[in-house]
C-alpha positions as CSV (number, residue, x, y, z in Angstrom):
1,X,-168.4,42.2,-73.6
2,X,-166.4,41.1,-76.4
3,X,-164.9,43.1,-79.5
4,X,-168.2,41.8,-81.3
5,X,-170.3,43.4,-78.9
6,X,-168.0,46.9,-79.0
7,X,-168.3,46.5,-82.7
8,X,-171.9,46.1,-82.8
9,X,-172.4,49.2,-80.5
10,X,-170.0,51.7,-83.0
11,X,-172.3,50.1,-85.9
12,X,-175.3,50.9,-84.0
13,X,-174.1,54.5,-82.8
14,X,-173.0,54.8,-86.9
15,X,-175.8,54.3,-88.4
16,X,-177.9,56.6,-85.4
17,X,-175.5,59.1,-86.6
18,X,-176.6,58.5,-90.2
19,X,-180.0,58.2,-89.6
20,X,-180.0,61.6,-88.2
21,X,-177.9,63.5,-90.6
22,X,-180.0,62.1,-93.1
23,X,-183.1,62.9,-91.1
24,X,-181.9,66.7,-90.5
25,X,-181.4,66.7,-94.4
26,X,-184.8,65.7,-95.3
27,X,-186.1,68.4,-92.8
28,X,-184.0,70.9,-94.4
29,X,-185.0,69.9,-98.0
30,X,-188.7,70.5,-96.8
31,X,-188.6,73.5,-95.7
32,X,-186.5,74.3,-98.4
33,X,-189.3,73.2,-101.2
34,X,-192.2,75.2,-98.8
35,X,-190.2,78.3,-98.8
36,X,-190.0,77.8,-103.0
37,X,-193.5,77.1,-102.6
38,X,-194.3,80.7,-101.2
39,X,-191.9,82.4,-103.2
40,X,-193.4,81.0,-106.5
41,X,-197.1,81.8,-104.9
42,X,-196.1,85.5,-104.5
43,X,-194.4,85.7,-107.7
44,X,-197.7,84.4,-109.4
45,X,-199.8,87.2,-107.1
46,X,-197.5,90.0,-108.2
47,X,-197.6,89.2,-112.2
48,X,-200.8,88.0,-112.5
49,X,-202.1,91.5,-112.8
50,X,-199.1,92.8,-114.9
51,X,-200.2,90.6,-117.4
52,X,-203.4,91.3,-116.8
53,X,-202.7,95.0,-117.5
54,X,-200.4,94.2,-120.6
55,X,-203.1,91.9,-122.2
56,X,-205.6,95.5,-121.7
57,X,-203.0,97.7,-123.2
58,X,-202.6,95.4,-126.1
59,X,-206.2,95.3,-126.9
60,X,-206.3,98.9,-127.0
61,X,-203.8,99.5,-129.0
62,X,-204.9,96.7,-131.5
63,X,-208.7,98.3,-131.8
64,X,-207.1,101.4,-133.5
65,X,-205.2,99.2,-135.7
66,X,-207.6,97.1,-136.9
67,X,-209.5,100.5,-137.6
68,X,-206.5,101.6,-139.8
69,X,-206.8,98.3,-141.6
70,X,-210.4,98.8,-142.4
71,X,-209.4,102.2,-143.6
72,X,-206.7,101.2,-145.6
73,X,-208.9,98.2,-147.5
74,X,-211.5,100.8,-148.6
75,X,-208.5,103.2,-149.9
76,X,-207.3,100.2,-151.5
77,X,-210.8,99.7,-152.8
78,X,-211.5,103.0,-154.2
79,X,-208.3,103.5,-155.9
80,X,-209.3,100.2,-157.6
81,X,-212.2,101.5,-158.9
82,X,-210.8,104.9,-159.8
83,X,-208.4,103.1,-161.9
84,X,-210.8,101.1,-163.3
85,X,-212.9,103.9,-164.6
86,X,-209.9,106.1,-165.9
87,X,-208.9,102.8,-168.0
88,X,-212.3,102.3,-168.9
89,X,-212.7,106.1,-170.2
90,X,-209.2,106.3,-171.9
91,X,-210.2,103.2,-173.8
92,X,-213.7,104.6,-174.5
93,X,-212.6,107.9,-175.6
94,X,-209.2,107.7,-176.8
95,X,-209.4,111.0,-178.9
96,X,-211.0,113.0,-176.5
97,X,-207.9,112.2,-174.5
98,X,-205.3,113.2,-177.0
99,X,-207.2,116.2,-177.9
100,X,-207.5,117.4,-174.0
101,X,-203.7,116.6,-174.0
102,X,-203.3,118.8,-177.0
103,X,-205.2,121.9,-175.5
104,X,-203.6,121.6,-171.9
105,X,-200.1,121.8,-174.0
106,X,-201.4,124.6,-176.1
107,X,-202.5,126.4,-172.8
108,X,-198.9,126.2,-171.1
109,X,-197.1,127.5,-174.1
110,X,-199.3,130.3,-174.0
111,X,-198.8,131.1,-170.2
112,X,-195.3,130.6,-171.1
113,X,-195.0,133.2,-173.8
114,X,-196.9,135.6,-171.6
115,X,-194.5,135.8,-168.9
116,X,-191.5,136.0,-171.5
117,X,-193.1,139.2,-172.7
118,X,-193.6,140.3,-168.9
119,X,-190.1,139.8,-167.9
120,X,-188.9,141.5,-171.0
């Protein structure tokens, strides 16, 4: 055997060695990638309910809000309408207004006078 023939046997016996590091590698990576696999399958099993749950909880805490928001439309709705008619009387009878004004003014000074002459 000549030095070709030594050199082809440490080529051979290098690339073996290759061939099975990179073989051992590839083994590794799989069971690697499986063991990611079942991690990520658990993970799903676990929060699947949790969000589950938290999608629940959110619906019943929006059911009493949109309850408050049907509430607050109709207060919205009848102070509308309030207003409307208080405009619509103050422009319809102006002097009824100032004269009401006039007696509720009248009325305090005359509570007011009676308890000055208490106290005194």
């Amino acid at each position: 055997m000549g030095p070709g023939g030594i050199a082809t046997i440490i080529a051979a016996a290098s690339l073996f060695v290759i061939a099975v590091a990179v073989a051992y590698t590839v083994f590794r990576v799989s069971k690697f990638i499986d063991e990611a696999k079942k991690s990520l399958q658990v993970f799903t099993e676990d929060t699947s309910p949790l969000i589950t749950e938290s999608t629940r909880t959110l619906e019943l805490i929006n059911s009493p809000l949109e309850s408050f928001a049907k509430i607050t439309k109709n207060v919205e709705e009848v102070s509308t309408k309030v207003t409307d008619v208080t405009t619509g009387f103050i422009d319809k009878n102006g002097s009824a207004v100032k004269v009401a004004g006039a007696l509720l003014s009248a009325a305090q000074l005359s509570k007011g006078r009676k308890s000055k002459k208490k106290s005194d």
